[in-house]
Structure formats: structure tokens, C-alpha cells
TORKOL-4160 file (C-alpha; in steps of 0.2 Angstrom, whole numbers, padded with zeros to 4 digits, m for minus):
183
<pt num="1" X="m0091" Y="0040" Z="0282"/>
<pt num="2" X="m0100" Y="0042" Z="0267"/>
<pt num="3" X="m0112" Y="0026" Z="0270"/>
<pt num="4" X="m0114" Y="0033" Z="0288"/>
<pt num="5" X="m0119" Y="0049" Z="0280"/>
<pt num="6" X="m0128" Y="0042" Z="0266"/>
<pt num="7" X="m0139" Y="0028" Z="0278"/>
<pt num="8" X="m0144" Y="0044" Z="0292"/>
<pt num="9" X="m0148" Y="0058" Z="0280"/>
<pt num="10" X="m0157" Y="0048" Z="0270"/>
<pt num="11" X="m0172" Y="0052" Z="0280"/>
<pt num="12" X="m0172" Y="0070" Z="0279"/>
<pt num="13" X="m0170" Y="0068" Z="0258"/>
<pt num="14" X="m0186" Y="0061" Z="0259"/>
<pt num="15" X="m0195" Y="0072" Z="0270"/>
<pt num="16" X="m0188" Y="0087" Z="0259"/>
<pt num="17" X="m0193" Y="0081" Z="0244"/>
<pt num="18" X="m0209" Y="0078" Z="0250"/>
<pt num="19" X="m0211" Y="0097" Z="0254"/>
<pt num="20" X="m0206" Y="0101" Z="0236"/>
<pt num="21" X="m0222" Y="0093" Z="0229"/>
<pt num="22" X="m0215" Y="0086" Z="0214"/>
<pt num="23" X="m0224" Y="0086" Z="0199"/>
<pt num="24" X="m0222" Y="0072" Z="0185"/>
<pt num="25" X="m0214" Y="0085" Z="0171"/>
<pt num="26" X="m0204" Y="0095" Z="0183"/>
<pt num="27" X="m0185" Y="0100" Z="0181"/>
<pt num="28" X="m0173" Y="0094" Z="0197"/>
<pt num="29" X="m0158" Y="0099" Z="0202"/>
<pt num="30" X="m0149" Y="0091" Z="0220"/>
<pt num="31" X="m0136" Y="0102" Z="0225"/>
<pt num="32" X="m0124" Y="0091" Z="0235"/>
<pt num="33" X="m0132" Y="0072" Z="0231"/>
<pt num="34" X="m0117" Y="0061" Z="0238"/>
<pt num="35" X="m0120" Y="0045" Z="0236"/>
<pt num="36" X="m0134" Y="0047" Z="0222"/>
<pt num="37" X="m0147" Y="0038" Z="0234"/>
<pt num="38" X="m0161" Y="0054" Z="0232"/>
<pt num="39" X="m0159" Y="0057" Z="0215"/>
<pt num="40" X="m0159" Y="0038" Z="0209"/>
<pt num="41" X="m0176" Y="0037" Z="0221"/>
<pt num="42" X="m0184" Y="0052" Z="0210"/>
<pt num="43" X="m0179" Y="0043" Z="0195"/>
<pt num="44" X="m0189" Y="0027" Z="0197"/>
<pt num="45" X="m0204" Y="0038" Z="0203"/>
<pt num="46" X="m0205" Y="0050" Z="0191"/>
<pt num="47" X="m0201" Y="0054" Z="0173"/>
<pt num="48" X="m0195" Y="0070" Z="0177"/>
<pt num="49" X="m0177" Y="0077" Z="0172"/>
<pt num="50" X="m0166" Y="0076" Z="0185"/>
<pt num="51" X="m0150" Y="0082" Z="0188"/>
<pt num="52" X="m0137" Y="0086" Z="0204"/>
<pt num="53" X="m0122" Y="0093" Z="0209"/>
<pt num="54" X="m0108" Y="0089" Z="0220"/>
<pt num="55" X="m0089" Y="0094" Z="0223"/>
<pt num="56" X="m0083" Y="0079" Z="0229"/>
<pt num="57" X="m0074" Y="0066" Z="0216"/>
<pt num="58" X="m0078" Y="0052" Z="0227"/>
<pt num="59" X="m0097" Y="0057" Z="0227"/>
<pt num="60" X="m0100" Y="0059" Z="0208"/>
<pt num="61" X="m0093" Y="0043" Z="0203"/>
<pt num="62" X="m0105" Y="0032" Z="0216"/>
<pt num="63" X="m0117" Y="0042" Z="0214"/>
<pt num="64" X="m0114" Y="0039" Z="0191"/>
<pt num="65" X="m0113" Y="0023" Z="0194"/>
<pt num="66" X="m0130" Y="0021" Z="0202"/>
<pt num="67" X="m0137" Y="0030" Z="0190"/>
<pt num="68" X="m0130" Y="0025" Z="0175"/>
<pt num="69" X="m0144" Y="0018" Z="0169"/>
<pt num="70" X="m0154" Y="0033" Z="0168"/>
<pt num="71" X="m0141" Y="0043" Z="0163"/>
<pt num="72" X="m0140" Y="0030" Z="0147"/>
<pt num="73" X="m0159" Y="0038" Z="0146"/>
<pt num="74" X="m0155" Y="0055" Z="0149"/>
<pt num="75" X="m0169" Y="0056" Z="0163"/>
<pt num="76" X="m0154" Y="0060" Z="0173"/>
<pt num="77" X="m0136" Y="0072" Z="0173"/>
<pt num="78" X="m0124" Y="0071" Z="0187"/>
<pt num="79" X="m0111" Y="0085" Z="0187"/>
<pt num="80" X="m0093" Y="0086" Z="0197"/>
<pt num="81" X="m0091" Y="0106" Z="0201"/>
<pt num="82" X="m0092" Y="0118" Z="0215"/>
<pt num="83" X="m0104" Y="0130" Z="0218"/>
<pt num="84" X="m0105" Y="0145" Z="0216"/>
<pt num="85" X="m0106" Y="0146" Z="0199"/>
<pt num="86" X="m0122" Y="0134" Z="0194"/>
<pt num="87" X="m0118" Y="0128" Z="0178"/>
<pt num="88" X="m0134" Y="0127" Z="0168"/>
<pt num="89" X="m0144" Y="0141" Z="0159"/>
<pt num="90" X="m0158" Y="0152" Z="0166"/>
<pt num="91" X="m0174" Y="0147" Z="0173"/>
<pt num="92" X="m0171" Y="0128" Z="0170"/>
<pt num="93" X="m0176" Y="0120" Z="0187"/>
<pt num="94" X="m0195" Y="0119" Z="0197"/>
<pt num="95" X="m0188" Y="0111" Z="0210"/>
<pt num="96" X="m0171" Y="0115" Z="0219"/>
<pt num="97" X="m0166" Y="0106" Z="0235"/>
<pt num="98" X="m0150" Y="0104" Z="0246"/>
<pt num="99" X="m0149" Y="0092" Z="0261"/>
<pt num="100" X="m0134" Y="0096" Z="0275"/>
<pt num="101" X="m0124" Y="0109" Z="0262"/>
<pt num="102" X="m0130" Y="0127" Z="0266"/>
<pt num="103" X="m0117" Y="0125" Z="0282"/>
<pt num="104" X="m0100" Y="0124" Z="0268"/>
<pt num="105" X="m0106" Y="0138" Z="0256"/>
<pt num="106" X="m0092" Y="0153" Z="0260"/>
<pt num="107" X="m0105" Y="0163" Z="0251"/>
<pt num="108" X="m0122" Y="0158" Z="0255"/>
<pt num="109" X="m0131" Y="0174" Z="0250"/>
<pt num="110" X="m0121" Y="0169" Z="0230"/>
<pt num="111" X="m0124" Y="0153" Z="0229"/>
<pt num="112" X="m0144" Y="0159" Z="0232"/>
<pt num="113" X="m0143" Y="0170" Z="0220"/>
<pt num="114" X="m0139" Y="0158" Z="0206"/>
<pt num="115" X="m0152" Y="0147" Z="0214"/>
<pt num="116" X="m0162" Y="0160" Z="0211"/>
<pt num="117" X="m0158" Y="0163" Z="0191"/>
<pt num="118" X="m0158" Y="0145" Z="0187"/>
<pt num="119" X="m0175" Y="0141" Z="0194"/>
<pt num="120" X="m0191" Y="0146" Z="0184"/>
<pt num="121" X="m0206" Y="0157" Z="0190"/>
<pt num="122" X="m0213" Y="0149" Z="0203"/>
<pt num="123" X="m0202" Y="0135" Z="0206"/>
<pt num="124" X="m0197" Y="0131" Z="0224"/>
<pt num="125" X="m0180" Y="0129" Z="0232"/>
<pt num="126" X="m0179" Y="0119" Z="0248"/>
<pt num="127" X="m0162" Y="0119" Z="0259"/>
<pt num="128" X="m0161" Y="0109" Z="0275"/>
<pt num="129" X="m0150" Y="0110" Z="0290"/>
<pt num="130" X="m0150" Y="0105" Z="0307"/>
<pt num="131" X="m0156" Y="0121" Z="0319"/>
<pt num="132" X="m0144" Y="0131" Z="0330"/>
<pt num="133" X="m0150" Y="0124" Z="0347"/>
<pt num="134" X="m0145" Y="0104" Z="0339"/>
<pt num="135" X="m0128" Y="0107" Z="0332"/>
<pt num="136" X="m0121" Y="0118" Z="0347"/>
<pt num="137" X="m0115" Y="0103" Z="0355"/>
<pt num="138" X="m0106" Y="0094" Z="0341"/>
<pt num="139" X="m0086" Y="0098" Z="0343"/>
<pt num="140" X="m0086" Y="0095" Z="0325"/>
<pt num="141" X="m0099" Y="0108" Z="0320"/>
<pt num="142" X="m0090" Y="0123" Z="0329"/>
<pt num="143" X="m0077" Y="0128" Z="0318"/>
<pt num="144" X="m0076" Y="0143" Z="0306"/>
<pt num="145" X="m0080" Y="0132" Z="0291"/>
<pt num="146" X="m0097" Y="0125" Z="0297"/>
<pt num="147" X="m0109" Y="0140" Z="0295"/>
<pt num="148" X="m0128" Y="0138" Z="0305"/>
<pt num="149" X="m0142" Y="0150" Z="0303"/>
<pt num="150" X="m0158" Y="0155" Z="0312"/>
<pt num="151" X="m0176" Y="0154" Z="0302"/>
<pt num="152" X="m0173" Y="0173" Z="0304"/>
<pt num="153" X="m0156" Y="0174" Z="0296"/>
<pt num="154" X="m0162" Y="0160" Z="0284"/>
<pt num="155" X="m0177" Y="0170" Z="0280"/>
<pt num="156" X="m0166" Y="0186" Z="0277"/>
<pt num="157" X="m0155" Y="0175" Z="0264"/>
<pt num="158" X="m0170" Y="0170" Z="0255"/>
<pt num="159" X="m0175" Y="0189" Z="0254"/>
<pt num="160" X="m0163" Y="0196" Z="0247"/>
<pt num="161" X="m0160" Y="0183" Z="0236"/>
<pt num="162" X="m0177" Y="0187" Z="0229"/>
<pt num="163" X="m0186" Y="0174" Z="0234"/>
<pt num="164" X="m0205" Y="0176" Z="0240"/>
<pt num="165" X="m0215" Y="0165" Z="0251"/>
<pt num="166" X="m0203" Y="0159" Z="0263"/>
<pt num="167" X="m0207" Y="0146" Z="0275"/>
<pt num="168" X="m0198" Y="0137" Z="0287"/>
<pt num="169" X="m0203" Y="0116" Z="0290"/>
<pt num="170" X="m0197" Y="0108" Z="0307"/>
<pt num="171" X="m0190" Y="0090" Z="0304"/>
<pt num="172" X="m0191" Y="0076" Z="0319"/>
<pt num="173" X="m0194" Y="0090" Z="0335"/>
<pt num="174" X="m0187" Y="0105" Z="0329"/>
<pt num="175" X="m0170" Y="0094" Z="0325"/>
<pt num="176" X="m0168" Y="0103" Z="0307"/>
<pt num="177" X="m0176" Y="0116" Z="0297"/>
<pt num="178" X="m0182" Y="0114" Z="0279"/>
<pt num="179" X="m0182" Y="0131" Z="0273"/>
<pt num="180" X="m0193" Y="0134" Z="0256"/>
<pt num="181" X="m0193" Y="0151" Z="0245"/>
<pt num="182" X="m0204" Y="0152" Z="0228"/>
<pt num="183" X="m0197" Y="0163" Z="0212"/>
């Protein structure tokens, strides 16, 4: 599943990290990199510090092994560990992003709130997910632990997390939603 995973959603990384505009020294953190693919593609691009996070045992060994070479470097850090707690100091990150997570966080509101500490003064954080209207007839997306949002719930997360200038991107004809907050 993982490869199926990896090869669609591929796609939507990119277009998210496109919204970030990325600068050359930024800080990054992936919550939920899987396979590695985004954060191994940021690397050879950019001299930047990057690092991710990701529950899955599975995950952070491909996604290691990908890297390794710029983890050798220490251009790059890939952590095993759930979230929340975010396991770095305050405002380390400019740029934060999560691809296809948001739905699993039991605490969304938590999670966004040590988003929030661990990013710098006017650093972004971009989560995307797939709108209401495109998972409501997925059997698979309509149990209790897949969690989707509205822009307006989204929007009311990013509030009072703290976050200002919150926008919502459409993806591929409203199909998912990019939501962007600043610190």
C-alpha cells in the first residue's frame, strides 16, 4: 500500500510545497513523510535543514534509507514518534507541512498548537486533505478514526491555534484543500 500511496500522493507533495515558497536557508519539518520521497526531493533542491516525522516503523526505515546520504551530511533528520508532542525546541521550523495526516490527529487542535510553538515568526504551516464532498463516498474514509474538515472548520483550527493569515488552496478541482496559516 505504501507504494500505491507513495506514487498518487506524490503529486499533492509537490503542489504543497510549492505553496510554501521555500527559501534556500529555511528550516523544514514533514509531518507524516512515508516513504521519504518529499523530503529527499527538498534535499537535492535546496541546502536547507530538513527534517520529518512519522509514526510508522515501516515508514521511517525507507524513508532513512533514502536519505542516508544526507543525513551522513546532517542536511536532513528523520524522526519515528507520534504527534502530539513535537519533539524539537521552540520556533525551529519556517516551513511546516503535512500531506493526507490531519484526518488521524485524535487532537487536531494540539497537535496545531505545537505546530504553532515550533515554527518561527512568520513561518508558514501548510496541511492538506481531501474536501468533504471528495471523501463522502470512500467506505474506507467514513469511520470514527478518519476525521474531515470544512475550510470553515479548518479556518476555526488555525484560529485558535494562533495562527494569522489563513488561506485555503484548492488542488486538482476542489479535490483537496491546502490550508496555510502564518506565526
Amino acid at each position: 500500500m505504501s507504494h500505491i500511496f507513495a506514487k498518487d500522493n506524490q503529486k499533492q507533495n509537490d503542489w504543497v510545497i510549492s505553496l510554501l515558497n521555500i527559501q534556500p536557508d529555511d528550516k523544514i519539518l514533514e509531518i507524516g513523510y512515508g516513504n521519504g520521497k518529499s523530503i529527499f526531493k527538498l534535499a537535492q533542491k535546496y541546502n536547507a535543514f530538513i527534517s520529518g516525522i512519522d509514526s510508522s516503523k515501516i515508514m521511517f526505515k525507507k524513508a532513512s534509507q533514502l536519505n542516508k546520504e544526507k543525513i551522513k551530511t546532517g542536511n536532513v533528520e528523520i524522526k519515528l514518534g507520534e504527534v502530539p508532542p513535537l519533539p524539537y525546541n521552540d520556533e525551529t521550523f519556517n516551513k511546516i507541512f503535512a500531506v493526507y495526516v490531519l484526518y488521524f490527529w485524535d487532537k487536531p487542535l494540539d497537535v496545531l498548537k505545537e505546530i504553532y510553538r515550533i515554527l518561527k515568526k512568520g513561518g508558514a504551516v501548510a496541511l492538506y486533505l481531501s474536501t468533504k464532498e471528495t471523501l463522502k463516498n470512500i467506505s474506507y474514509t467514513q469511520t470514527k478514526i478518519f476525521h474531515s474538515y470544512t475550510p470553515k472548520e479548518l479556518t476555526k483550527l488555525y484560529q485558535d491555534a494562533g495562527f494569522e493569515k489563513i488561506r485555503m488552496e484548492y488542488f486538482n478541482n476542489n479535490e483537496g484543500i491546502c490550508a496555510i496559516g502564518q506565526k
